[in-house]
N, CA, C and O of each residue as an XYZ file, in Angstrom:
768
protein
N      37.026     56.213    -42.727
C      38.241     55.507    -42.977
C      38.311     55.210    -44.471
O      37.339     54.951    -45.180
N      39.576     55.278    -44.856
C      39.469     55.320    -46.402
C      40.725     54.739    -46.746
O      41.815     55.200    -46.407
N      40.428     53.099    -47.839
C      41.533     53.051    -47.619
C      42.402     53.110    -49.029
O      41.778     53.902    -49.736
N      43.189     52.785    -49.526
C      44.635     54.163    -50.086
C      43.704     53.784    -51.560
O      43.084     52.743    -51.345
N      43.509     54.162    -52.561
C      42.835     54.086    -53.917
C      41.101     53.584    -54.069
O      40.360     53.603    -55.052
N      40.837     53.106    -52.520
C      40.050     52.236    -52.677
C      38.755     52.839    -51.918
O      38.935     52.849    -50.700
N      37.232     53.452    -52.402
C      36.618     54.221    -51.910
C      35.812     52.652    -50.817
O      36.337     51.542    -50.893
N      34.421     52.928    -49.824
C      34.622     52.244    -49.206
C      33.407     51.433    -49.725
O      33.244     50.366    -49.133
N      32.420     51.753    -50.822
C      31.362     51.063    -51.222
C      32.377     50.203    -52.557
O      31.679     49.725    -53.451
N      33.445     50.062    -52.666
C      34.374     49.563    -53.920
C      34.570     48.329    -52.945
O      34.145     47.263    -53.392
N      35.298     48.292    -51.352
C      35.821     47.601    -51.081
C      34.917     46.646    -50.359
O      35.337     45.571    -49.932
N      33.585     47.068    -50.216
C      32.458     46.374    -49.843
C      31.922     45.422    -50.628
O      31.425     44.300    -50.528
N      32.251     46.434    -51.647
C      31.754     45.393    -53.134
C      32.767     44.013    -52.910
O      32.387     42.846    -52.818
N      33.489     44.278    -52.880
C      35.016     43.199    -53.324
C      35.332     42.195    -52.192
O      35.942     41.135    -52.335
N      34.657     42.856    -50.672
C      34.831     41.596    -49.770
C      33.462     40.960    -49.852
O      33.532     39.794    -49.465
N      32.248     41.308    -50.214
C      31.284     40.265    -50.798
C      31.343     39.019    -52.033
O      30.708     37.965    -52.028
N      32.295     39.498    -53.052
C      32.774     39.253    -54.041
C      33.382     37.864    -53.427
O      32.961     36.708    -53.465
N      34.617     38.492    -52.810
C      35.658     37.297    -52.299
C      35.000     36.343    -51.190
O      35.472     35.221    -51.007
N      33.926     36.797    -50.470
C      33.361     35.951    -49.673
C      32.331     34.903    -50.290
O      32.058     33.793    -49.833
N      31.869     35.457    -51.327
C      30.846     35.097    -52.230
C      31.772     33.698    -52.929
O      31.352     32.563    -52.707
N      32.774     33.864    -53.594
C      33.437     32.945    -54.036
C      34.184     31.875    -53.267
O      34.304     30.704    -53.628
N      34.772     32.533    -51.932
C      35.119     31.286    -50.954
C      34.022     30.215    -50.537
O      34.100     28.989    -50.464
N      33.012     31.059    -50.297
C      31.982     29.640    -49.740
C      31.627     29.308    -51.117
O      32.137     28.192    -51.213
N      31.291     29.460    -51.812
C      30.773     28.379    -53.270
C      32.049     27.375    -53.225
O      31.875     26.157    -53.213
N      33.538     28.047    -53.197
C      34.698     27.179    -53.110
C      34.308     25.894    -52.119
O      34.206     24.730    -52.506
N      34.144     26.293    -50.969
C      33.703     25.478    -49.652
C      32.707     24.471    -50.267
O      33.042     23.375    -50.717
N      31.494     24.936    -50.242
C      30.255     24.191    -50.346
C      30.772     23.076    -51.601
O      30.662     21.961    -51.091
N      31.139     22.973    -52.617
C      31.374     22.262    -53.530
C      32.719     21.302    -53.662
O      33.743     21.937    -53.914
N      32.844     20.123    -53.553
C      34.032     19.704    -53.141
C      34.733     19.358    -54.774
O      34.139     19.052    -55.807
N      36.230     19.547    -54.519
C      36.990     19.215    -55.594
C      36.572     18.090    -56.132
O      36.018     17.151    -55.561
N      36.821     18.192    -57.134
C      36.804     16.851    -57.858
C      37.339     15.488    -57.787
O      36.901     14.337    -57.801
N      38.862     16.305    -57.677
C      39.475     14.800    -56.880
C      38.721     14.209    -55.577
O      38.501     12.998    -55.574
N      38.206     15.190    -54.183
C      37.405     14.802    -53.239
C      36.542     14.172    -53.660
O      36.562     13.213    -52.888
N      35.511     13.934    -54.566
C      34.605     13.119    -55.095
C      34.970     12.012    -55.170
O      34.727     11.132    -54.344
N      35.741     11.876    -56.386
C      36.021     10.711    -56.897
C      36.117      9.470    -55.515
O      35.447      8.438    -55.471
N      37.200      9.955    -54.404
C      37.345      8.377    -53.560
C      36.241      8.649    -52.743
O      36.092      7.613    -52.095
N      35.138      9.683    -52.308
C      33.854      9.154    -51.872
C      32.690      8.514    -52.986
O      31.731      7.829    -52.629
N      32.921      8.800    -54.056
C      31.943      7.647    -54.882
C      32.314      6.514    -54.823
O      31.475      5.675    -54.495
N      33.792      6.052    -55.140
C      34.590      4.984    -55.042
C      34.063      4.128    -53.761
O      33.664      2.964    -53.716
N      34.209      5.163    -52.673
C      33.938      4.199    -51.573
C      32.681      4.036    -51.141
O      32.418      3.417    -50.110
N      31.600      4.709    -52.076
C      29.886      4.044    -52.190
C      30.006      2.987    -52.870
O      29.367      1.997    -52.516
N      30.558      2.952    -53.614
C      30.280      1.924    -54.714
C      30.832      0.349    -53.808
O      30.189     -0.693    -53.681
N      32.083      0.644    -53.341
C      32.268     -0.637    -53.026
C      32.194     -1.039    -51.829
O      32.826     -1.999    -51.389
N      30.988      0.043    -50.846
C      30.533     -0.325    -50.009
C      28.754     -1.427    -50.669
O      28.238     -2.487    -50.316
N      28.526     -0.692    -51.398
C      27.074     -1.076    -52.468
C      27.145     -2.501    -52.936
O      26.173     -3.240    -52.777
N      28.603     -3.055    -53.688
C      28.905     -4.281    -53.848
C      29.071     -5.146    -52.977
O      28.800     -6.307    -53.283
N      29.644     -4.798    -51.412
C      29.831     -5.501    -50.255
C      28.277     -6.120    -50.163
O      27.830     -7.264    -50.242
N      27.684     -4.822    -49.960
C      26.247     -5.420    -49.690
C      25.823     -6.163    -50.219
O      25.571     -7.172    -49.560
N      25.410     -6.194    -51.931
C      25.415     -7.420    -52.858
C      26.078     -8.581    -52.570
O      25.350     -9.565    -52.701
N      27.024     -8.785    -52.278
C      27.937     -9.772    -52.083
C      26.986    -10.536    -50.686
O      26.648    -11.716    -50.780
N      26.659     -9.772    -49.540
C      26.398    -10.334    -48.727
C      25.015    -10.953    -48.553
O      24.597    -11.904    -47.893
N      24.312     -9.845    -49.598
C      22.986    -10.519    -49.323
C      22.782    -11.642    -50.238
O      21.752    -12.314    -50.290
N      23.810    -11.802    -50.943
C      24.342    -13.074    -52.295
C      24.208    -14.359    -51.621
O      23.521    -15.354    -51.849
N      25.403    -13.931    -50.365
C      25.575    -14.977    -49.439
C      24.902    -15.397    -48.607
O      25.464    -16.283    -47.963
N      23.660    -15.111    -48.218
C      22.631    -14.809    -46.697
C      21.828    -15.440    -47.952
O      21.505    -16.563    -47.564
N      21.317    -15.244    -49.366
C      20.386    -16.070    -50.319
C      20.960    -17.633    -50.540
O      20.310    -18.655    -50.762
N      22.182    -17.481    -50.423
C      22.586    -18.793    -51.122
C      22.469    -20.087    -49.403
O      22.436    -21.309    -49.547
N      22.440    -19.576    -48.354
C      22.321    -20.283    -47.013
C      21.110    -20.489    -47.016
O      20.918    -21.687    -46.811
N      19.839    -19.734    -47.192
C      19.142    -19.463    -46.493
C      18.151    -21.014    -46.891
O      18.689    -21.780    -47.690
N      17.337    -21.249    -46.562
C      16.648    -22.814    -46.361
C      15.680    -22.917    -47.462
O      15.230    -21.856    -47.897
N      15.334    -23.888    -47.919
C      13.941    -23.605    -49.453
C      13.331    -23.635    -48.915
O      13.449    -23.813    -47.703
N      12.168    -23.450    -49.629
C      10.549    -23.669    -48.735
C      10.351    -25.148    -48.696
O       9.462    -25.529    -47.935
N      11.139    -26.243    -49.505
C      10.668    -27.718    -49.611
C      11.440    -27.944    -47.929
O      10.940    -28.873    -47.294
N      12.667    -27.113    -47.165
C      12.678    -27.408    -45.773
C      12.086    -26.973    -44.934
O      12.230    -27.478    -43.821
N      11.356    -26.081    -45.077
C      10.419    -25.298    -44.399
C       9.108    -26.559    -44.447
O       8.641    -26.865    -43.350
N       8.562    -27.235    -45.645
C       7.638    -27.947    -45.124
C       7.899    -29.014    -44.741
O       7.019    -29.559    -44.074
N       9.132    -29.746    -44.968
C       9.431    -30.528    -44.387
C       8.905    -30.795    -42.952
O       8.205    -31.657    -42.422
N       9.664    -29.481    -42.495
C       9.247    -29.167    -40.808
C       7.657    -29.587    -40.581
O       7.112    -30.369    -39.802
N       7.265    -28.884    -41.411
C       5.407    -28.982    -41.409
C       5.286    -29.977    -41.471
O       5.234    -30.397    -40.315
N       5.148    -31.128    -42.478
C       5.356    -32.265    -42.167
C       5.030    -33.464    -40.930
O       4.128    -34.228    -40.584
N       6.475    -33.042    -40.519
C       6.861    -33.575    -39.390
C       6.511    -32.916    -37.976
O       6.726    -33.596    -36.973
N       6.122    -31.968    -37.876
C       5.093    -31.451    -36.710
C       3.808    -32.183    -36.958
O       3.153    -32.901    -36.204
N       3.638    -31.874    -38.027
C       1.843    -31.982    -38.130
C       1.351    -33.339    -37.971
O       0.218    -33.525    -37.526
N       2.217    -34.436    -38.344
C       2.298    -35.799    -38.041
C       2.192    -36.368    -36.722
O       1.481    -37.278    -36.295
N       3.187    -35.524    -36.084
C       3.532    -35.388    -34.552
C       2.303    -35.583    -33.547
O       2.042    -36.353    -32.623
N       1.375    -33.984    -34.490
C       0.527    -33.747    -33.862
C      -0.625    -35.287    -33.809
O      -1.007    -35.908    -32.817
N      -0.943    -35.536    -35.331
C      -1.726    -36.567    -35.269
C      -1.231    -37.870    -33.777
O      -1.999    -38.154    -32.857
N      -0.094    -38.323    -33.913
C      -0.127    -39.199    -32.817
C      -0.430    -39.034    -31.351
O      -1.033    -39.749    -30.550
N       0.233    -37.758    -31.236
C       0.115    -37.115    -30.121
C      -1.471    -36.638    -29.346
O      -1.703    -36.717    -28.140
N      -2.238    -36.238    -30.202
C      -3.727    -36.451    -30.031
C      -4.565    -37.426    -29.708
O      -5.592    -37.312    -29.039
N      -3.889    -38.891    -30.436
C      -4.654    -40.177    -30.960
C      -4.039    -40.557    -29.170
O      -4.950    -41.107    -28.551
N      -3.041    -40.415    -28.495
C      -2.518    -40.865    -27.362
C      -3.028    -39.855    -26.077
O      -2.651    -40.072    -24.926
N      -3.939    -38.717    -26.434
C      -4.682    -38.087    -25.940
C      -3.653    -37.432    -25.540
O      -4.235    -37.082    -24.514
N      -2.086    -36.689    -25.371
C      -1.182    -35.937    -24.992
C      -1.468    -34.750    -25.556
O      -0.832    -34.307    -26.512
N      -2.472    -34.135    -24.988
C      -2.612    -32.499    -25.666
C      -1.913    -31.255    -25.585
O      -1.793    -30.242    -26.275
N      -1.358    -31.845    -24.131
C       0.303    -30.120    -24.222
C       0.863    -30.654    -25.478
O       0.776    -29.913    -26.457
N       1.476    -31.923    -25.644
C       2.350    -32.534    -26.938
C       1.761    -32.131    -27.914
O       2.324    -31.341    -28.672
N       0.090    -32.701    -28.218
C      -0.218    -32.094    -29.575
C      -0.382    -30.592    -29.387
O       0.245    -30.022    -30.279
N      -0.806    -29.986    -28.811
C      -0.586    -28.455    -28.812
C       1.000    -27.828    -29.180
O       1.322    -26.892    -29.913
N       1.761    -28.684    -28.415
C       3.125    -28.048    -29.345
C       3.508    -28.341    -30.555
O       4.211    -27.618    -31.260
N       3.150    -29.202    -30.791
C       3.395    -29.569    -32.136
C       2.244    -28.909    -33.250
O       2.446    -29.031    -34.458
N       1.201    -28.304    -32.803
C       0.288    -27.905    -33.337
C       1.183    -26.332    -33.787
O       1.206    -25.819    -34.907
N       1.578    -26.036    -33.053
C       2.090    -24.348    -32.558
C       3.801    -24.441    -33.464
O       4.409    -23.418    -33.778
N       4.308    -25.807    -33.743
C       5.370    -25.918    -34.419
C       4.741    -25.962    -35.693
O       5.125    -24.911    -36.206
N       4.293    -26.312    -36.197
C       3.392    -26.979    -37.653
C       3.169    -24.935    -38.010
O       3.653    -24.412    -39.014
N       2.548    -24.320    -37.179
C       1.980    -23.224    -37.854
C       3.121    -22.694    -37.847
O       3.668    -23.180    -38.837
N       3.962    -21.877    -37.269
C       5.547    -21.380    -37.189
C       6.108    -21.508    -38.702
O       6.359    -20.719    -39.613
N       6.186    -23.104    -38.472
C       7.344    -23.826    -39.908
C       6.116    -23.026    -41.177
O       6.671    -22.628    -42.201
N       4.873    -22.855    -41.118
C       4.159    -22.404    -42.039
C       4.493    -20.928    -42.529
O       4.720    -20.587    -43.690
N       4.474    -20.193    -41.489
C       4.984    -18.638    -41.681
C       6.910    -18.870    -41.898
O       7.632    -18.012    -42.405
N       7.090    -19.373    -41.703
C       8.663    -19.616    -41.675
C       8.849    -19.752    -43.511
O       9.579    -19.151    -44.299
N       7.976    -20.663    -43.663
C       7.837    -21.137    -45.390
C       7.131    -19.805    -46.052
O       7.265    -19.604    -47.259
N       6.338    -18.857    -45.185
C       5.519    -18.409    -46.229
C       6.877    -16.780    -46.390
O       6.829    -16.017    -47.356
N       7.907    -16.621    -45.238
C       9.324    -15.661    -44.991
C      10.113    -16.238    -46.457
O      10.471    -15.651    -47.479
N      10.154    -17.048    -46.207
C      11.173    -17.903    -47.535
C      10.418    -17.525    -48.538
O      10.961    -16.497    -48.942
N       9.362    -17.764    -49.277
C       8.967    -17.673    -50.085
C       7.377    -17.056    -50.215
O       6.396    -17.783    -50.370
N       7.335    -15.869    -50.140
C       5.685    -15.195    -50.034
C       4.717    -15.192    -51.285
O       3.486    -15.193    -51.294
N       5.528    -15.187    -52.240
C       4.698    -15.015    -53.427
C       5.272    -16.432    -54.258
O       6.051    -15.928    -55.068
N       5.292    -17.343    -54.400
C       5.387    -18.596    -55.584
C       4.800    -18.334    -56.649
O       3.990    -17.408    -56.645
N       5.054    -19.094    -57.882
C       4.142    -18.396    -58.978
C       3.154    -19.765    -59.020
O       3.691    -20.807    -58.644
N       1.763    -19.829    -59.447
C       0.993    -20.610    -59.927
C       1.388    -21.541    -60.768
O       2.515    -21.659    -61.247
N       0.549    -22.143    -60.934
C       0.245    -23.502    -62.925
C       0.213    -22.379    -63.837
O       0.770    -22.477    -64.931
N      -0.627    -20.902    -63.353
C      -0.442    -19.867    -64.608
C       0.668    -19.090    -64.655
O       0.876    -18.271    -65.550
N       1.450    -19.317    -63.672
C       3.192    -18.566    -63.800
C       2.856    -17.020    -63.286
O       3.727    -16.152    -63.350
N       1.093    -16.657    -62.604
C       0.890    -15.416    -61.748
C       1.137    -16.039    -60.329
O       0.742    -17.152    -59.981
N       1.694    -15.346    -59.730
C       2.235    -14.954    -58.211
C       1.305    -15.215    -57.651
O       0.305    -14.655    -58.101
N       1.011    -16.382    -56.117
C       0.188    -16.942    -55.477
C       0.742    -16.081    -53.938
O       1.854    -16.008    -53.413
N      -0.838    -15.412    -53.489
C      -0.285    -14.968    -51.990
C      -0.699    -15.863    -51.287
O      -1.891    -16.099    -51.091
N       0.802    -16.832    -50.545
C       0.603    -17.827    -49.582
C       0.267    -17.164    -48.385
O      -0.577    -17.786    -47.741
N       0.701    -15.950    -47.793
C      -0.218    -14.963    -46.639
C      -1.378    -15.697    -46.619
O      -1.719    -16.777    -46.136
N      -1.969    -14.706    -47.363
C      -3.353    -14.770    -48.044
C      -4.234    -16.039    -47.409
O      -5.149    -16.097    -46.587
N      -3.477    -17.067    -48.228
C      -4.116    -18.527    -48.343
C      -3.930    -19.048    -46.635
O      -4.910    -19.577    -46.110
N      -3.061    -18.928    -46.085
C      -2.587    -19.252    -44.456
C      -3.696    -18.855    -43.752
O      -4.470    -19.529    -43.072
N      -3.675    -17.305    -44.073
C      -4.526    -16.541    -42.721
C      -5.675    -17.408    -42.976
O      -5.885    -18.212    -42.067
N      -6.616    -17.467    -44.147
C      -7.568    -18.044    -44.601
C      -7.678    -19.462    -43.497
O      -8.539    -19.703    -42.650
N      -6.651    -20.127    -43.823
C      -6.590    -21.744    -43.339
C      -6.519    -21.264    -41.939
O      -7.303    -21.913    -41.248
N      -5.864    -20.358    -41.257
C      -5.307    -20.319    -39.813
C      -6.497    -19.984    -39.237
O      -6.871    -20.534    -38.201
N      -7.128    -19.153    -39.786
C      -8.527    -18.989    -38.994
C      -9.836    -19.539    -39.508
O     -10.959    -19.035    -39.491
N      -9.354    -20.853    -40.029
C     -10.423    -21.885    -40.466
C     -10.318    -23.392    -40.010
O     -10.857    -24.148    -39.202
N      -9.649    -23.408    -40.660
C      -9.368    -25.279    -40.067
C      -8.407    -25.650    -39.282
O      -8.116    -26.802    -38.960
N      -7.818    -24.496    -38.914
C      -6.353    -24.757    -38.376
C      -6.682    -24.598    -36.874
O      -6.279    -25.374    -36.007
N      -7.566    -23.355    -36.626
C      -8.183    -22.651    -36.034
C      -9.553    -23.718    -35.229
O      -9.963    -23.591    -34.075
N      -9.902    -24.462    -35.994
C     -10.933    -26.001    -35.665
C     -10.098    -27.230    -34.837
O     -10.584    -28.103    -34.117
N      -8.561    -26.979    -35.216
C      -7.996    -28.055    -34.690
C      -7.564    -27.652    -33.238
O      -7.706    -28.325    -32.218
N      -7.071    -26.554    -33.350
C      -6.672    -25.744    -31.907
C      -7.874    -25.902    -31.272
O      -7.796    -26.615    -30.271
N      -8.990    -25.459    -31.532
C      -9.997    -25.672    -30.574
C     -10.117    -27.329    -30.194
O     -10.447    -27.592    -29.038
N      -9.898    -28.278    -30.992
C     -10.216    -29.504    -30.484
C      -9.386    -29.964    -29.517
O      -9.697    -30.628    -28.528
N      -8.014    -29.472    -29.939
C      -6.712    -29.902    -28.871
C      -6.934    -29.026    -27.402
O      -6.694    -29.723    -26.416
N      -7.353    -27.607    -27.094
C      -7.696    -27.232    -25.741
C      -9.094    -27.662    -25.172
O      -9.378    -27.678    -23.974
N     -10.042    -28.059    -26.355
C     -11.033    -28.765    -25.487
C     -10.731    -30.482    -25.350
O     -11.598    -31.272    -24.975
N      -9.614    -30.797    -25.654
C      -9.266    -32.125    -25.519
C     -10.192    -33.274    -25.899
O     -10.255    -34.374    -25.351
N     -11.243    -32.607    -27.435
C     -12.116    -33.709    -27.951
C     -11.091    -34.857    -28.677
O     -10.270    -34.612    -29.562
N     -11.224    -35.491    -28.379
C     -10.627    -36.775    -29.351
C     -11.702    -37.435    -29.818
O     -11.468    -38.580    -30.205
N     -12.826    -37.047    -29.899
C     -13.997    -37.319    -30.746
C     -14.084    -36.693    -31.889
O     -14.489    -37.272    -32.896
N     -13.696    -35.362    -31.883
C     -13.620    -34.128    -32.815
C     -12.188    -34.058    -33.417
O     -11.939    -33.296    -34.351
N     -11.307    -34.826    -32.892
C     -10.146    -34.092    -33.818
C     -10.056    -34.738    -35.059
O      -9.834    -34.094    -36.084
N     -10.214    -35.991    -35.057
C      -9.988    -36.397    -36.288
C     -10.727    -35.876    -37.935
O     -10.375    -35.921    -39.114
N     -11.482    -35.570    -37.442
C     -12.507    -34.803    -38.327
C     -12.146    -33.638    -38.723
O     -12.346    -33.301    -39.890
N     -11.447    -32.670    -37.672
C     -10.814    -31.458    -37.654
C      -9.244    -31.661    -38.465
O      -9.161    -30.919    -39.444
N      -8.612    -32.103    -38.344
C      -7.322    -33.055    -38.683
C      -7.092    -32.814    -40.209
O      -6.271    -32.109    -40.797
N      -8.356    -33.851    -40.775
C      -8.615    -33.517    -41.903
C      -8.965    -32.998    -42.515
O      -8.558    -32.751    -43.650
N     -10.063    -32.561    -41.850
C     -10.524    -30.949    -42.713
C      -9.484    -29.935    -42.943
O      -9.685    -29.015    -43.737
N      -8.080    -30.086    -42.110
C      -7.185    -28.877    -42.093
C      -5.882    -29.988    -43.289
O      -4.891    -29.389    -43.705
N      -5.989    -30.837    -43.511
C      -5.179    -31.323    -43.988
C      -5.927    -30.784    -45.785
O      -5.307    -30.050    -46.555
N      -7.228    -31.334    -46.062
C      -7.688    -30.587    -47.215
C      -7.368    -29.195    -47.664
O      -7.215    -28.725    -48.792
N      -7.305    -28.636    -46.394
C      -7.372    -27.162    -46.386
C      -5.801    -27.185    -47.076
O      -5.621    -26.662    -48.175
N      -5.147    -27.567    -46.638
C      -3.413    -27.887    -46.890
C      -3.358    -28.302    -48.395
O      -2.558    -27.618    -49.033
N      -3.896    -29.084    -48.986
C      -3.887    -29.358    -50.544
C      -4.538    -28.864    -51.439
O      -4.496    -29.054    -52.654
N      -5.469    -27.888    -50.516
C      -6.510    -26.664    -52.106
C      -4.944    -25.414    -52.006
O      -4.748    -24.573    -52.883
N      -4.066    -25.578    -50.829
C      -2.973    -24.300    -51.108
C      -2.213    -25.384    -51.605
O      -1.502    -24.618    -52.255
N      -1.742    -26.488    -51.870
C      -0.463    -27.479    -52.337
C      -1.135    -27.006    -54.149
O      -0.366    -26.511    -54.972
N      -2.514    -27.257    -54.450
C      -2.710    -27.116    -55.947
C      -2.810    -26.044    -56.353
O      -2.892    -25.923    -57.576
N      -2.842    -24.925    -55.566
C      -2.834    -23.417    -55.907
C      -1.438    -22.750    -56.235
O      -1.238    -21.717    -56.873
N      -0.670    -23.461    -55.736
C       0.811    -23.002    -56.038
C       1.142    -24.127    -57.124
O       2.336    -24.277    -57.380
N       0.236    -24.918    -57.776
C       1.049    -26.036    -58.867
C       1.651    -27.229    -58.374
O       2.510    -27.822    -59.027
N       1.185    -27.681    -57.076
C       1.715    -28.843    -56.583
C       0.970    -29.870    -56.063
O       1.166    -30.473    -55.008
N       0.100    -30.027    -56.873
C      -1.571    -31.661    -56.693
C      -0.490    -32.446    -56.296
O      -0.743    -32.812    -55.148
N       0.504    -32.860    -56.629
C       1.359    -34.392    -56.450
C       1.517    -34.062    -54.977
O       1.764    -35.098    -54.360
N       1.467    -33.035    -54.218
C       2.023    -33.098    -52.891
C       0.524    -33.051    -51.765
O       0.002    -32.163    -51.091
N       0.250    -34.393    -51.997
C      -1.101    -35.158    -51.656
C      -0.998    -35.439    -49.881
O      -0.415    -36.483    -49.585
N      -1.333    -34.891    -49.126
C      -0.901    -34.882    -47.575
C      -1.880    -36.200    -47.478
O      -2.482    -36.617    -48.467
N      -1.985    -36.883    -46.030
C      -2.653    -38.115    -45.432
C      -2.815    -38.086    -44.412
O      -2.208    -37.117    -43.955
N      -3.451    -38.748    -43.487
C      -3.771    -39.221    -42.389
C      -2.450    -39.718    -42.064
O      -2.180    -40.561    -42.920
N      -1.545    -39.607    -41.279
C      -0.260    -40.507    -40.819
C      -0.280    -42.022    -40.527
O      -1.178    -42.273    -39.724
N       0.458    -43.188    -40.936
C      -0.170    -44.115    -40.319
C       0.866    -44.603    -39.210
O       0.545    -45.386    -38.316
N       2.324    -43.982    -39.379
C       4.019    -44.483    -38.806
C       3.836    -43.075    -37.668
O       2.753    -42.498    -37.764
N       4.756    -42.563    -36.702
C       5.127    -41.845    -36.263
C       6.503    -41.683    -36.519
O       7.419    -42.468    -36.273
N       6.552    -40.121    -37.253
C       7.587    -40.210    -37.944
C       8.932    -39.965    -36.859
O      10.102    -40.042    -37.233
N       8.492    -39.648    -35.408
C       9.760    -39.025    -34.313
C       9.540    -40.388    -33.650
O       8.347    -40.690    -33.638
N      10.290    -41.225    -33.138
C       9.941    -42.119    -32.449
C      10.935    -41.877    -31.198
O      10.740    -42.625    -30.239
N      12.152    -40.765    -31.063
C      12.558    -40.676    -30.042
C      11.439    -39.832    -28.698
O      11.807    -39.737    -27.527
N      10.138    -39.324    -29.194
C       9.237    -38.674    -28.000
C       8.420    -39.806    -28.260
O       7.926    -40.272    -29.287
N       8.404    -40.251    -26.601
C       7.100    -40.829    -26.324
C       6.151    -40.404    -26.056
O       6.087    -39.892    -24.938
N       4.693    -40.391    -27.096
C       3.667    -39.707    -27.154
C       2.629    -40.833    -26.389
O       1.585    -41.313    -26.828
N       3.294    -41.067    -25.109
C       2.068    -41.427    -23.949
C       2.473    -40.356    -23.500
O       3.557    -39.801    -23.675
N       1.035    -39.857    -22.535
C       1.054    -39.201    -21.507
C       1.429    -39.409    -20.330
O       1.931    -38.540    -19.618
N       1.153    -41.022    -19.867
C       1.645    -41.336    -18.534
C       2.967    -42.270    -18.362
O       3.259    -43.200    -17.611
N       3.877    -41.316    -19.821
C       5.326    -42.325    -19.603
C       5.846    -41.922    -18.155
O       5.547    -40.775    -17.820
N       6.509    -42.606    -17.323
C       7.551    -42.645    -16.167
C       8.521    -42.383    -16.244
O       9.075    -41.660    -15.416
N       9.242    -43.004    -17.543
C      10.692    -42.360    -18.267
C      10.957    -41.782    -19.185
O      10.203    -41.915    -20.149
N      12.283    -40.772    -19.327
C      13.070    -40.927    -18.330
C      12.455    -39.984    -17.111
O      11.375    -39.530    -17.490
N      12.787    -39.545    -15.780
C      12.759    -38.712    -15.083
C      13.682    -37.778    -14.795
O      13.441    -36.909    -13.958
């Protein structure tokens, strides 16, 4: 078959040619096509900024995060001293939470030397040391042993308060109960 001027290795040539150039056409998008898909990276990219702007500016400090600690760990002290050990056990189990909760908020703080302190680090340390001494006292229900344990985990709490630059935040023995709406007897009656 031959067709009119055109031998047939000419026209072979020329539909490779033209095929050759349509898909490069294809594969590569106009320019104008670009432009409103960058456009619409970009101000999908800023949305995101914007939001995680907003999700930083909500989100809780670590001074509410220990707050919580705080006020569990206090909890716990009365709650022990009244021999209520499910109570101090929850409050034991709230106290560590609000700890990882504080250490989500803020993982790295900088030191007194302005180098980055791993509160991880310092937790696991405490969690499977003194923290770890108190849990055992609260399921063996020593109230001979906790107080001893108590504090040893409360020390443990102020070698990480001066490691991050904060000696002034001097923890204690509780002497008030700071929740006074739970009654930390065990054999309250009310309410039912």
């Amino acid at each position: 078959m031959k067709i009119i001027g055109l031998g047939f290795p000419r026209l072979l040539t020329c539909a490779i040619a033209l095929g050759s150039a349509l898909a490069c056409q294809q594969a590569q998008p106009a320019p104008a096509q670009a432009a409103p898909a960058a456009d619409a990276a970009a101000k999908e990219l800023a949305a995101m900024k914007a939001d995680i702007q907003t999700l930083k500016d909500k989100a809780s400090s670590a001074s509410v995060a220990m707050a919580d600690v705080s006020f569990h760990w206090s909890n716990l002290w009365f709650a022990a001293q009244n021999k209520n050990w499910p109570l101090a056990n929850y409050f034991y189990s709230e106290a560590r939470n609000h700890v990882r909760w504080l250490i989500r908020i803020n993982p790295m703080p900088k030191g007194p030397d302005g180098m980055p302190v791993d509160l991880k680090g310092i937790f696991d340390a405490i969690d499977t040391s003194t923290f770890a001494a108190v849990k055992t006292a609260i399921d063996k229900k020593d109230s001979a042993q906790f107080p001893a344990v108590y504090k040893a985990a409360l020390e443990s709490c102020y070698s990480c308060h001066k490691s991050v630059g904060r000696p002034y935040l001097r923890p204690q023995i509780p002497t008030t109960v700071p929740q006074t709406i739970v009654n930390m007897n065990p054999a309250a009656t009310w309410p039912q």
